[in-house]
gemmi code that builds the backbone of each chain (N, CA, C; Angstrom):
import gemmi

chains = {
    "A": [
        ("UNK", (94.009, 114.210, 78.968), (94.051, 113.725, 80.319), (92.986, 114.384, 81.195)),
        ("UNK", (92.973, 115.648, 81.038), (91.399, 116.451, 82.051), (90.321, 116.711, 81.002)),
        ("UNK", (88.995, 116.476, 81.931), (88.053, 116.601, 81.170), (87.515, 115.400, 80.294)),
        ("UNK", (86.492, 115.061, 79.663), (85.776, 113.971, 79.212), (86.613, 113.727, 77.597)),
        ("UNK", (86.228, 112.846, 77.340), (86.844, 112.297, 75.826), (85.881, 112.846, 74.701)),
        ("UNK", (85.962, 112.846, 73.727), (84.983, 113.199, 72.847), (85.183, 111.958, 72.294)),
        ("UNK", (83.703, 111.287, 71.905), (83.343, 110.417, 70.885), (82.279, 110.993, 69.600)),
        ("UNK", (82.652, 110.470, 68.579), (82.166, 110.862, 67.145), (81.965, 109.601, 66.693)),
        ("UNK", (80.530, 109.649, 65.860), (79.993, 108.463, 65.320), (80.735, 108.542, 63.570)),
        ("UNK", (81.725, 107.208, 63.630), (82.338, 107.049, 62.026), (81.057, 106.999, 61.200)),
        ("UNK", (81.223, 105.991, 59.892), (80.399, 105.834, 59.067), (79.550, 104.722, 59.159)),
        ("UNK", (80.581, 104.119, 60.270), (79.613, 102.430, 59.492), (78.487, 102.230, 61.898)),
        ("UNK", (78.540, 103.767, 62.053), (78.047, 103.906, 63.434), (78.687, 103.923, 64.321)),
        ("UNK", (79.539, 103.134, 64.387), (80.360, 102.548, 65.662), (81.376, 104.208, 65.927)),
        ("UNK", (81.102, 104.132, 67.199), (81.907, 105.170, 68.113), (83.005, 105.588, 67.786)),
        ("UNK", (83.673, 106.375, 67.430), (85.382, 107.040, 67.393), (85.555, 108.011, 68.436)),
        ("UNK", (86.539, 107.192, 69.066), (87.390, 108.695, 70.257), (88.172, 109.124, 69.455)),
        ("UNK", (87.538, 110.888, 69.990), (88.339, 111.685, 68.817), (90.093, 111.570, 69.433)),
        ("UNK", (91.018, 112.097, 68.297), (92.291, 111.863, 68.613), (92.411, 113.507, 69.761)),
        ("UNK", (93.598, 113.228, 70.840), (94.254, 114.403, 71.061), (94.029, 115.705, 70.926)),
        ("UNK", (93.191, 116.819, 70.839), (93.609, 118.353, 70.433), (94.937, 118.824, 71.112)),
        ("UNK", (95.401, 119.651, 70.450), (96.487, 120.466, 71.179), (96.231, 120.703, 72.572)),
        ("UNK", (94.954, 121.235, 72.565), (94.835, 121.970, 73.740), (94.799, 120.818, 74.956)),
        ("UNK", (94.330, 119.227, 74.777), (94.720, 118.546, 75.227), (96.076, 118.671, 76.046)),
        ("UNK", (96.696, 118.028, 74.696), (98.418, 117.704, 74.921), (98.674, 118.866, 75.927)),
        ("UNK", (98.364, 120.365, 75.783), (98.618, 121.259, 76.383), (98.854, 121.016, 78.400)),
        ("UNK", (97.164, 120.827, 77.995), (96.715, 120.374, 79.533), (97.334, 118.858, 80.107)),
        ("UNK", (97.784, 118.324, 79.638), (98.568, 117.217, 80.319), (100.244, 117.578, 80.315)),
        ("UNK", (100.638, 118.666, 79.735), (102.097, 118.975, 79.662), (101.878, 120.076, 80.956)),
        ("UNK", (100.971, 120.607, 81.140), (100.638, 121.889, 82.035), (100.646, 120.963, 83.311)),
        ("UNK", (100.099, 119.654, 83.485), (99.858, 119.393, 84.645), (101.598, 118.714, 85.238)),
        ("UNK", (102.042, 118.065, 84.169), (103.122, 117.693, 84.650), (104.507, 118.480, 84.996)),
        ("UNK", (104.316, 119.816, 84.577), (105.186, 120.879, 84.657), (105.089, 121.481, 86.337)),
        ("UNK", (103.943, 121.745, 86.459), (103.357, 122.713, 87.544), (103.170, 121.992, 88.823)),
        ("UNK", (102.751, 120.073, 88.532), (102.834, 119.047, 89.404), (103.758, 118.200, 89.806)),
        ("UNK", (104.020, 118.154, 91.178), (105.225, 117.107, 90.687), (104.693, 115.498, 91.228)),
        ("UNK", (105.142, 114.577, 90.645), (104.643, 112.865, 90.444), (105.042, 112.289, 91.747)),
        ("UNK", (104.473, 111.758, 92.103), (104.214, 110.594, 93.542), (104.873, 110.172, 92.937)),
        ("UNK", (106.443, 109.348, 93.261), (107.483, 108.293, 92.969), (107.281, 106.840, 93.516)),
        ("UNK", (107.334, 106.003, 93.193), (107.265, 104.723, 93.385), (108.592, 104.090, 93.049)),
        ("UNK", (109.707, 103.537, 93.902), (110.650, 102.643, 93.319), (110.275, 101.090, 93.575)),
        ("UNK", (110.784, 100.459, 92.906), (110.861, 98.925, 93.589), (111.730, 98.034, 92.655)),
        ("UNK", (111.507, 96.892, 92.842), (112.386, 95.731, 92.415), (112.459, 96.040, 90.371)),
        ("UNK", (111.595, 96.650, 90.022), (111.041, 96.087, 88.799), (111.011, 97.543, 87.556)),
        ("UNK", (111.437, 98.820, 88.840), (111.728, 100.162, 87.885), (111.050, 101.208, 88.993)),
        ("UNK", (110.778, 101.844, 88.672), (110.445, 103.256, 88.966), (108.795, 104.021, 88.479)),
        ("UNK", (107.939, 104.372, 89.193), (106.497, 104.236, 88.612), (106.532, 106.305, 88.864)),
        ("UNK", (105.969, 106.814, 88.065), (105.907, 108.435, 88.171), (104.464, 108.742, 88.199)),
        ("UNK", (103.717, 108.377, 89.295), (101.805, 109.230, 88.856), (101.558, 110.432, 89.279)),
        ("UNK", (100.962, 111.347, 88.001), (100.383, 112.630, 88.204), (99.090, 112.318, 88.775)),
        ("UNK", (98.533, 113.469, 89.941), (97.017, 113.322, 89.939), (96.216, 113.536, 89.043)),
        ("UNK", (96.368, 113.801, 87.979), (95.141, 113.768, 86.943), (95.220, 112.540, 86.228)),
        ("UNK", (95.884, 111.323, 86.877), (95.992, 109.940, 86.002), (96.693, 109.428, 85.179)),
        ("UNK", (98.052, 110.725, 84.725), (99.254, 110.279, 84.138), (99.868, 109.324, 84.659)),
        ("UNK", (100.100, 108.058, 83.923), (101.219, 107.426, 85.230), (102.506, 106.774, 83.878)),
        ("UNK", (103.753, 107.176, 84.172), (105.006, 106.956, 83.490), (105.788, 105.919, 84.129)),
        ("UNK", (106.248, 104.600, 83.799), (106.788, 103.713, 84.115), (108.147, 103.496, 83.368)),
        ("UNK", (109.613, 103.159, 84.227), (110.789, 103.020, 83.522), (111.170, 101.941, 84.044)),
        ("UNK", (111.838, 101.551, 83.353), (112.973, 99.941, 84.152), (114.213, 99.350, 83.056)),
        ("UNK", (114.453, 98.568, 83.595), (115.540, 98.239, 82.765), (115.567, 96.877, 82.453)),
        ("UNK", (115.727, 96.711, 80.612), (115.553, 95.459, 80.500), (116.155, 94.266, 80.730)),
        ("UNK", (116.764, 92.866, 80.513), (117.042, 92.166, 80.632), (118.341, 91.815, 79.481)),
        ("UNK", (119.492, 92.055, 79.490), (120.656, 91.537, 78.245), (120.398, 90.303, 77.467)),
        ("UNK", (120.097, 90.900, 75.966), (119.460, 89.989, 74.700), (120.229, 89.854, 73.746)),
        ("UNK", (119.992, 89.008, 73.136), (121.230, 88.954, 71.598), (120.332, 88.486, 70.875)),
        ("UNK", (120.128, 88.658, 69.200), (119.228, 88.150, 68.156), (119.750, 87.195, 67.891)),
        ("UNK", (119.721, 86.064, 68.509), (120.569, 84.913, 67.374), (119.508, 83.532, 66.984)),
        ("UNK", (118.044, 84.047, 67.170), (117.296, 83.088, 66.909), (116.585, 83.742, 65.239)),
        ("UNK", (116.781, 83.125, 64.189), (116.574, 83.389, 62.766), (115.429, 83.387, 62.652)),
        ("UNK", (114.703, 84.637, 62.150), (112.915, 84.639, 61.670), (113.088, 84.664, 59.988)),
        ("UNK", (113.215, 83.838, 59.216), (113.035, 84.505, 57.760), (114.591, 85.343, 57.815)),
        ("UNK", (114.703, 86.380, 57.421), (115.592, 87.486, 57.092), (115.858, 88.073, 58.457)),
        ("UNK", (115.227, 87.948, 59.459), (115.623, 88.661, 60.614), (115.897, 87.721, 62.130)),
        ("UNK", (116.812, 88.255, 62.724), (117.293, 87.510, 63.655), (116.326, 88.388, 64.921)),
        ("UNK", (116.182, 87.381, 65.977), (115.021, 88.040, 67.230), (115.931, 87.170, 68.431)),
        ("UNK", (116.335, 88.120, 69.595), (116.350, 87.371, 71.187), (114.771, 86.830, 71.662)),
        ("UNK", (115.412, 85.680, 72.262), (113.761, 84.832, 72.961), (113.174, 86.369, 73.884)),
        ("UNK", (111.853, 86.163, 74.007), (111.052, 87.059, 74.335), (111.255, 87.171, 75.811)),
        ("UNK", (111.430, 88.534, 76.173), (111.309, 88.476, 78.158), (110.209, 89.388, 78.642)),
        ("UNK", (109.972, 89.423, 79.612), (108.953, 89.917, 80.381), (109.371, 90.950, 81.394)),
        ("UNK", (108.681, 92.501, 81.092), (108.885, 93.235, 82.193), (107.677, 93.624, 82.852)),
        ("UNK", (107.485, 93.506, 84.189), (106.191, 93.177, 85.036), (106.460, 94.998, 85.370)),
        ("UNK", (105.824, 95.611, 85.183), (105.538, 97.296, 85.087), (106.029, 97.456, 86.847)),
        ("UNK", (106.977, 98.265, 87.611), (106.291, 98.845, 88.887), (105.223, 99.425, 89.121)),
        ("UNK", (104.496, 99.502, 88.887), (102.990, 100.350, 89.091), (102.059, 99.572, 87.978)),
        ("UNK", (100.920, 99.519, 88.368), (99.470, 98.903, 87.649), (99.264, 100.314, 86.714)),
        ("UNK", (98.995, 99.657, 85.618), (97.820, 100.731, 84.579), (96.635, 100.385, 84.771)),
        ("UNK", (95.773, 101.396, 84.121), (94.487, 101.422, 84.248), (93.830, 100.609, 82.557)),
        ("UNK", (94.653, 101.188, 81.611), (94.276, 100.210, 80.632), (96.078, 100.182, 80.092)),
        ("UNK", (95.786, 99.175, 78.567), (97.143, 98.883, 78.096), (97.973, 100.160, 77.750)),
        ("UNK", (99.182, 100.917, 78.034), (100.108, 101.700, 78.201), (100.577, 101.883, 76.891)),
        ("UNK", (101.290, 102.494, 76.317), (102.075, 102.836, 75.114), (103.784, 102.629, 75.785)),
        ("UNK", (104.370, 101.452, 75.002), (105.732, 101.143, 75.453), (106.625, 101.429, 74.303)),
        ("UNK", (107.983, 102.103, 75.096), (109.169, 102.492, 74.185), (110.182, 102.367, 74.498)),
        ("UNK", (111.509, 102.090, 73.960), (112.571, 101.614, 74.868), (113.901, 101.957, 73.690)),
        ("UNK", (114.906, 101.549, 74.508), (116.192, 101.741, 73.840), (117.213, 100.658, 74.263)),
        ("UNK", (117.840, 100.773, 73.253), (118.960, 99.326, 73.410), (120.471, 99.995, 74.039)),
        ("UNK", (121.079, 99.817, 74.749), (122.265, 100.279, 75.196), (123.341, 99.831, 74.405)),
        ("UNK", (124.206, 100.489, 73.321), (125.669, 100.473, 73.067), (125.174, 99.943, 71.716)),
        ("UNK", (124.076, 99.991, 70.946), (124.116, 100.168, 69.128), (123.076, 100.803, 68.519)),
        ("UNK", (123.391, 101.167, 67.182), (122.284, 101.390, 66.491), (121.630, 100.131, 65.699)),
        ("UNK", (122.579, 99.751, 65.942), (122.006, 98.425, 64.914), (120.618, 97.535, 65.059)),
        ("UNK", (120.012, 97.425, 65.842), (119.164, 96.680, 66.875), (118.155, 97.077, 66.672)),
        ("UNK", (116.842, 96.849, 67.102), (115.242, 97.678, 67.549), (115.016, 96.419, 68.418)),
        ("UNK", (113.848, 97.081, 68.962), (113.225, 95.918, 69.804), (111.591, 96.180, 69.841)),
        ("UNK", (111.263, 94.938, 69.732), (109.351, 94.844, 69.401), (109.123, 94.704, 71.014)),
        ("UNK", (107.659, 95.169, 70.712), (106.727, 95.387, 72.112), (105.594, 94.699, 72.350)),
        ("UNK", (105.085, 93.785, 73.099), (103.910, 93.591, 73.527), (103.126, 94.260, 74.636)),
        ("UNK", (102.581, 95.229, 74.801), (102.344, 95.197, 76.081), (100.907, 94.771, 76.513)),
        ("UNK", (101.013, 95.083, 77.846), (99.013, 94.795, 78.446), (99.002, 95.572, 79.727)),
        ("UNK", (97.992, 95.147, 80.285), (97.667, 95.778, 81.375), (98.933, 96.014, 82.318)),
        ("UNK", (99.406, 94.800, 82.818), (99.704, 94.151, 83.708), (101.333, 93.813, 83.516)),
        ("UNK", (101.962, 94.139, 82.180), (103.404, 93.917, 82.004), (103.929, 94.206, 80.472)),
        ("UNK", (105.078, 94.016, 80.010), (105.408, 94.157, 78.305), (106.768, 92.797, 78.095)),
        ("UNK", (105.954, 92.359, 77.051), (106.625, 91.277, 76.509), (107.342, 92.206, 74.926)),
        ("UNK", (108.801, 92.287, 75.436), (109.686, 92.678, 74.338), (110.815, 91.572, 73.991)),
        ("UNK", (111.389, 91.865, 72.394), (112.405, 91.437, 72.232), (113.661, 92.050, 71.550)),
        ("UNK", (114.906, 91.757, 70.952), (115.755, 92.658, 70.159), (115.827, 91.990, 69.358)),
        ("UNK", (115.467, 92.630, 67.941), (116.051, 92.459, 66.803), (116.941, 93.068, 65.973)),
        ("UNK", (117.471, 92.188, 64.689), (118.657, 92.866, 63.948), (118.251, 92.258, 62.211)),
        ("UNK", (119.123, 92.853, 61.719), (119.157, 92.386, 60.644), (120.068, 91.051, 60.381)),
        ("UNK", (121.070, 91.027, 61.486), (121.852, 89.897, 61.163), (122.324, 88.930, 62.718)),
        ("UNK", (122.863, 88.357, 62.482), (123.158, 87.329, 63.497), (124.253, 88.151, 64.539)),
        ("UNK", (123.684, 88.808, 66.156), (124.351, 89.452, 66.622), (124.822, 88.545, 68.492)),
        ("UNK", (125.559, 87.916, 68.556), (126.050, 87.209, 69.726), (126.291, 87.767, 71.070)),
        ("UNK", (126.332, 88.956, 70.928), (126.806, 89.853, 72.152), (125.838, 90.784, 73.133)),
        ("UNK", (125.378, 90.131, 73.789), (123.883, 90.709, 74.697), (123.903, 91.807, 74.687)),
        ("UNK", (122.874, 92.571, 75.034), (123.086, 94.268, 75.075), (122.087, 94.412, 76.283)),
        ("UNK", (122.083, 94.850, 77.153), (120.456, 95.607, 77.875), (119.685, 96.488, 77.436)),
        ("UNK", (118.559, 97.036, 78.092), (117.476, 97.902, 77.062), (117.531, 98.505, 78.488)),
        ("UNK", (116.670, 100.370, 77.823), (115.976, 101.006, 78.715), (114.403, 100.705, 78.551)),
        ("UNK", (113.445, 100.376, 79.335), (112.290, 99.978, 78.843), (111.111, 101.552, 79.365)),
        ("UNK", (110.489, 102.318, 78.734), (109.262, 102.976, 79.116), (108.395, 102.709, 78.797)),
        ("UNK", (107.245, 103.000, 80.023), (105.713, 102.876, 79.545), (104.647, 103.942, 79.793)),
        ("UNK", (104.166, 104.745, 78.957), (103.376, 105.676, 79.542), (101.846, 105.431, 79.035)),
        ("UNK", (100.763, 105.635, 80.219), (99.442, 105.156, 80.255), (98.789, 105.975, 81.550)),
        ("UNK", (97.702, 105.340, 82.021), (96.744, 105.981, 82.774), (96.781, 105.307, 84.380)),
        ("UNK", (96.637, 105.404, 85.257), (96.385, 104.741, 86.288), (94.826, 105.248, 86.697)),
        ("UNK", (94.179, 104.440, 87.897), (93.113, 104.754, 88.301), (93.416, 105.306, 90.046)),
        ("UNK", (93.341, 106.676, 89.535), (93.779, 107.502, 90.922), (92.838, 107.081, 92.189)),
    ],
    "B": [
        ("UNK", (109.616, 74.032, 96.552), (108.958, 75.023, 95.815), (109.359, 76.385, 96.451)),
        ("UNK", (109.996, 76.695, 95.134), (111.076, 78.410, 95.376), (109.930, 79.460, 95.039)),
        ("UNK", (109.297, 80.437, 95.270), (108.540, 81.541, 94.987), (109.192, 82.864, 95.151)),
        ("UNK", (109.022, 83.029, 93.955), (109.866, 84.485, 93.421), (108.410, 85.949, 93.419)),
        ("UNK", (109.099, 86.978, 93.798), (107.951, 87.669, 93.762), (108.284, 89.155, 92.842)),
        ("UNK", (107.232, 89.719, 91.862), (107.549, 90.610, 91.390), (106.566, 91.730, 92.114)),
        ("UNK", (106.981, 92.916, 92.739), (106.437, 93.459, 92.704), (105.733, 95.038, 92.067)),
        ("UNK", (104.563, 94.849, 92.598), (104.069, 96.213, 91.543), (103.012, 97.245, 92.633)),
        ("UNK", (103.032, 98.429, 92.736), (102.247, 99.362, 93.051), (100.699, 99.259, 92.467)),
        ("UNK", (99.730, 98.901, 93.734), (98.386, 98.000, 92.792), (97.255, 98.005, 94.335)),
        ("UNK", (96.249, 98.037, 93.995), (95.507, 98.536, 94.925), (95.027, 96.836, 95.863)),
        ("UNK", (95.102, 95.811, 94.469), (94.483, 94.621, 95.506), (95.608, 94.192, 96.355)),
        ("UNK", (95.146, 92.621, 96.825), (95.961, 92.082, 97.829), (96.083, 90.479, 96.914)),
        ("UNK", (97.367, 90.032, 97.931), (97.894, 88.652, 97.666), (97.674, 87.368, 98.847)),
        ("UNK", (96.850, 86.879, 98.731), (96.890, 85.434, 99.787), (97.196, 84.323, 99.234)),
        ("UNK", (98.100, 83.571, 99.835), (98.295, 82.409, 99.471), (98.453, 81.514, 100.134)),
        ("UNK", (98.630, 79.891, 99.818), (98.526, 78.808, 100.890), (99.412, 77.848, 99.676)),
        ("UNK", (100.234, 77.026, 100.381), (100.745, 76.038, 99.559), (100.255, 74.310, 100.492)),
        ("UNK", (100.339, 73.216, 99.449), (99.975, 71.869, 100.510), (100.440, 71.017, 98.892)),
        ("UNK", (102.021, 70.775, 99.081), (103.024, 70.325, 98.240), (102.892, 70.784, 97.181)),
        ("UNK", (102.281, 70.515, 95.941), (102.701, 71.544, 94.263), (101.728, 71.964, 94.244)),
        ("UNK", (100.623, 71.768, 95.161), (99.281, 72.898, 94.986), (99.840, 74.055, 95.738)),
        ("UNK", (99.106, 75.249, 95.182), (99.467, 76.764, 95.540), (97.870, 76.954, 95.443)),
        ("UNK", (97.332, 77.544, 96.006), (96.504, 78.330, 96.267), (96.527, 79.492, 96.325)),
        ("UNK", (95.967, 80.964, 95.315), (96.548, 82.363, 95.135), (95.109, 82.585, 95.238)),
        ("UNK", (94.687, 83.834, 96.083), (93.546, 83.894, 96.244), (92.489, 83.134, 96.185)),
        ("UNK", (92.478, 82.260, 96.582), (91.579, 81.365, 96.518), (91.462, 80.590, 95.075)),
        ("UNK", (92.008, 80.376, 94.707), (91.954, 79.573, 93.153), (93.418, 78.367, 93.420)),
        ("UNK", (92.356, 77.249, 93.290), (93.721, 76.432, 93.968), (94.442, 76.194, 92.429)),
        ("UNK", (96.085, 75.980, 92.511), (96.674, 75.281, 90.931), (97.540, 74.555, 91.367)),
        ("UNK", (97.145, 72.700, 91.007), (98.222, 72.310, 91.255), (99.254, 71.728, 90.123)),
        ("UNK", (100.381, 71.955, 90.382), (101.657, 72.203, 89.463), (101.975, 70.719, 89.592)),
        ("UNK", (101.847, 69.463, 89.711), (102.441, 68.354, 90.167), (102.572, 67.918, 88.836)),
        ("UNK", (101.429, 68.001, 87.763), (102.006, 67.129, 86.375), (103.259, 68.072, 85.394)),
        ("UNK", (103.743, 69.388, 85.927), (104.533, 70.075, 85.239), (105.746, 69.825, 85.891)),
        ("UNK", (106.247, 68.887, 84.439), (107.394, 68.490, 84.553), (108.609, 68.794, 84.468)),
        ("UNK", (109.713, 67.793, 84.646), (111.064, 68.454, 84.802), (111.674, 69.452, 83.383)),
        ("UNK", (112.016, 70.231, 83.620), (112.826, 70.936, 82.219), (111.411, 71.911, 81.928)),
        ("UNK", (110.676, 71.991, 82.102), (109.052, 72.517, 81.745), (109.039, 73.811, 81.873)),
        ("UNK", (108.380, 74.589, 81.140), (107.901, 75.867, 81.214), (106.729, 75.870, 80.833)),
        ("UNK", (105.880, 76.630, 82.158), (104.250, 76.937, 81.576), (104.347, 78.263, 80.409)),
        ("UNK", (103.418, 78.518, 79.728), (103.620, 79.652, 78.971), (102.778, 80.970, 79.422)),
        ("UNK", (103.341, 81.907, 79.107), (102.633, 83.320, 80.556), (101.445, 83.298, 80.441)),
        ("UNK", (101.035, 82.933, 78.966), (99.340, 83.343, 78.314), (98.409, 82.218, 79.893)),
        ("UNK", (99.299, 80.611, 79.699), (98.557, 80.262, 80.790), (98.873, 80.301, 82.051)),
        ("UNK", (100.012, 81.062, 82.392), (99.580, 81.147, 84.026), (98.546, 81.904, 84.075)),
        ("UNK", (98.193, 83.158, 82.962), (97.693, 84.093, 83.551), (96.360, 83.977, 83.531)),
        ("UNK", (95.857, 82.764, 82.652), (94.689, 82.134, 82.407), (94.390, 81.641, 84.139)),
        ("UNK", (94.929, 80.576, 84.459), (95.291, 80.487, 86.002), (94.858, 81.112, 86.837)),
        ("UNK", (95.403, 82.347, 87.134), (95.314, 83.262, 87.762), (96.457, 84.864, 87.235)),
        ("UNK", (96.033, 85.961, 87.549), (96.396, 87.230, 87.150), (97.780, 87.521, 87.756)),
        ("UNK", (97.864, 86.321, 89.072), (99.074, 86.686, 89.681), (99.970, 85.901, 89.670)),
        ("UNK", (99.735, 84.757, 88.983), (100.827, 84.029, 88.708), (101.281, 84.159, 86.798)),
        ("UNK", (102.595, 84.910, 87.479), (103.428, 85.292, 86.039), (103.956, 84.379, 85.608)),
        ("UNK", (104.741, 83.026, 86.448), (105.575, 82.186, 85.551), (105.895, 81.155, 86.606)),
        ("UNK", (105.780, 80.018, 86.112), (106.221, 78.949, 86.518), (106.699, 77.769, 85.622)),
        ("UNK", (107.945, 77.292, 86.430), (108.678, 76.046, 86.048), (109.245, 75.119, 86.762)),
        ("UNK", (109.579, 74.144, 85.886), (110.039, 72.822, 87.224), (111.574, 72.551, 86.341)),
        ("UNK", (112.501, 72.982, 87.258), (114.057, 73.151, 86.882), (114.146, 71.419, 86.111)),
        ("UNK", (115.507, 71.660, 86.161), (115.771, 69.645, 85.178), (115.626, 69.078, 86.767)),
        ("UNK", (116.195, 69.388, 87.932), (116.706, 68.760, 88.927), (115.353, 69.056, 89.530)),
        ("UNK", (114.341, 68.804, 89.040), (112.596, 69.038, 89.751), (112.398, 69.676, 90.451)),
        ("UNK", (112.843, 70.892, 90.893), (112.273, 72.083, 91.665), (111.428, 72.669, 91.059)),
        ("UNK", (110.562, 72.913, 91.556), (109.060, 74.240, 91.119), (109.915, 75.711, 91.444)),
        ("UNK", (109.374, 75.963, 90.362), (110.056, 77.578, 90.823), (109.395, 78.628, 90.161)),
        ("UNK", (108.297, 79.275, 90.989), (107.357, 80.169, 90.867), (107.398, 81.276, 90.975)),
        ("UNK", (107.170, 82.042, 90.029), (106.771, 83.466, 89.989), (105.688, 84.267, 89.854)),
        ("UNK", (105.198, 85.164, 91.051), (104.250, 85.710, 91.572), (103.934, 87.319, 91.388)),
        ("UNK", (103.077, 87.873, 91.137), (102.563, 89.607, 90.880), (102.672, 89.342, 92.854)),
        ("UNK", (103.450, 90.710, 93.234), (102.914, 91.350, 94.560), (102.455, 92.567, 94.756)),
        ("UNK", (101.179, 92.618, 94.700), (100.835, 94.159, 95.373), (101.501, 94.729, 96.300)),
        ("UNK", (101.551, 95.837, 96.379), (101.878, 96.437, 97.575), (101.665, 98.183, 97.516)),
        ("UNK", (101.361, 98.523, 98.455), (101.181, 100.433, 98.219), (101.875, 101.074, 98.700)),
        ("UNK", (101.498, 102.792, 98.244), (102.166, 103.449, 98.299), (103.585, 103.784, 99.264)),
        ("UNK", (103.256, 103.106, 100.452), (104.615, 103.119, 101.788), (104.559, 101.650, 102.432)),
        ("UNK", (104.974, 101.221, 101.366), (105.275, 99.789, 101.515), (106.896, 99.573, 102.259)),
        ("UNK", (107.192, 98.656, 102.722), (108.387, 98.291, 103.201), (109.199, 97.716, 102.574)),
        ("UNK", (110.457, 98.126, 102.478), (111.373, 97.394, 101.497), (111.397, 95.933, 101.478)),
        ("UNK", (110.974, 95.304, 102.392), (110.718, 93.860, 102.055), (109.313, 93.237, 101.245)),
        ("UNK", (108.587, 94.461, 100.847), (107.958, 94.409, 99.798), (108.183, 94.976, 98.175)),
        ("UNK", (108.967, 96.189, 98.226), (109.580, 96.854, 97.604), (110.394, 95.791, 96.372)),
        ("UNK", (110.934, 94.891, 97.344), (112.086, 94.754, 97.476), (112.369, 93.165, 97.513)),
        ("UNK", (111.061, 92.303, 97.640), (111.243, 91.062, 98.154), (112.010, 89.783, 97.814)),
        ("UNK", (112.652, 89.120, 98.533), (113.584, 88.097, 98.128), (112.739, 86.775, 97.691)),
        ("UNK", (113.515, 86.070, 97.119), (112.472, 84.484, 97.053), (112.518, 83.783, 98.138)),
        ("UNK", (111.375, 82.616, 98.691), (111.277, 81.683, 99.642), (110.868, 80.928, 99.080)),
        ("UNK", (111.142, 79.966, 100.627), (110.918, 78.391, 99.940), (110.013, 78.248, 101.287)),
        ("UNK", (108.876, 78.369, 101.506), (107.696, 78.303, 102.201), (107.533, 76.767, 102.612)),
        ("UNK", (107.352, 76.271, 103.940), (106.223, 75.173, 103.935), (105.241, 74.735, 103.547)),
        ("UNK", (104.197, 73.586, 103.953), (103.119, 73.958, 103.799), (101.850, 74.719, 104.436)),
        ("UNK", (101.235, 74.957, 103.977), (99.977, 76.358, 105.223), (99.737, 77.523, 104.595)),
        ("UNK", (99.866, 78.393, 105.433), (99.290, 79.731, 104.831), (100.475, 80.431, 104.355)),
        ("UNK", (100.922, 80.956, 103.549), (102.305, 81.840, 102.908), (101.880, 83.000, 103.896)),
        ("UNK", (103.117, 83.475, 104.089), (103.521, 85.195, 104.755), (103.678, 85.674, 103.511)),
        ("UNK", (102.666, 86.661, 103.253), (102.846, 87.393, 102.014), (104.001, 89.067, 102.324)),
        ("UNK", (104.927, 89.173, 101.777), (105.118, 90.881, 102.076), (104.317, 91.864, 101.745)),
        ("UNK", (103.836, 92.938, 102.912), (103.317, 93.977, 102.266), (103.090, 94.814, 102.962)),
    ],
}
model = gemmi.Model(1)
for chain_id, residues in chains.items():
    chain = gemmi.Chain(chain_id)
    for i, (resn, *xyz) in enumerate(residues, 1):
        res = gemmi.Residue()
        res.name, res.seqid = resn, gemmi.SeqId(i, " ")
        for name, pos in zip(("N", "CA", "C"), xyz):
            atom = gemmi.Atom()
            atom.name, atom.element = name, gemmi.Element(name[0])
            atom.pos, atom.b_iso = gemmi.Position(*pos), 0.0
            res.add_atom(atom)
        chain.add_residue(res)
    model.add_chain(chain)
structure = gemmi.Structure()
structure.add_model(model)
structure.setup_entities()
């Protein structure tokens, strides 16, 4: 999060951002410890930005049931959560299903929102809600 | 025509104008008149459209019923925060913000 990215030329030329160092991770756990996040609520979740460009997004999803059959796996129709706060590029999204283990749920995200759904292994009738997170960059 | 608004913490702005199933969102006019009853646009193309229109449909009983990105910043007012749907005339929309 502070300081420039390192890029390394792969084999075939083309650019690689190097992954993470510790000392990274360090410095973005240091900032969020010692800083505390500008809060944002609104209709759509809760937005958390650090000044060094952390920005953490939560909300809550929409009650889904898998009862549409893919092959071997059952999927709820796809919904849309429109982020409280803008990213700067596409976010890393993670979430949880309320009241099973049974379940996962796939992610689309983008700039601008995350298209998720719940799946199961079997035909499940009884909606559940999700916790939805997104953590990414904003442009301070 | 019902307009629903989502909002998000975002540095641009929202103008709009309606003149019957045309909407006008920043200046990019779209008019919705051949999207029919029972219809759903799909998000890929509203957003083709425009960035701020998330979703639109025309109920069985032919209402348009639109959904909109709202900017708004940091000490925004709960009626941006927060905003309810309208059913606007035609002219310039009162945007919240």
């Amino acid at each position: 999060m502070q300081g420039s990215p390192t890029f390394l030329t792969g084999p075939t030329g083309l650019a690689l951002l190097a992954a993470p160092t510790a000392a990274d991770a360090r410095s973005a756990i240091g900032a969020m410890a010692n800083t505390a996040p500008e809060i944002t609520t609104n209709a759509n979740g809760t937005a958390y930005r650090w000044p060094n460009g952390l920005q953490i997004c939560t909300g809550n999803g929409v009650a889904q049931a898998p009862t549409f059959q893919y092959g071997s796996l059952w999927a709820a129709l796809v919904a849309t959560w429109t982020y409280p706060a803008a990213f700067a590029t596409t976010p890393v999204a993670i979430g949880s299903i309320i009241g099973t283990t049974g379940r996962w749920i796939n992610f689309n995200p983008s700039v601008l929102l995350l298209d998720y759904a719940q799946y199961s292994f079997s035909y499940q009738s009884v909606s559940m809600t999700s916790k939805l997170l997104a953590i990414g960059t904003y442009t301070p | 025509m019902i307009i629903n608004y989502s909002p998000q913490l975002r540095s641009d702005a929202l103008t709009l104008s309606k003149d019957g199933d045309i909407l006008t969102i920043n200046g990019v006019e779209i008019d919705f008149e051949p999207l029919e009853s029972g219809t759903k646009l799909p998000s890929d193309v509203c957003q083709g459209y425009s960035p701020f229109l998330l979703e639109a449909q025309r109920t069985s009983s032919g209402e348009l019923e639109i959904t909109l990105l709202l900017p708004h910043g940091k000490n925004a007012p709960t009626a941006a925060l927060f905003p309810q749907p309208i059913t606007p005339g035609d002219g310039p929309v009162e945007v919240p913000a």
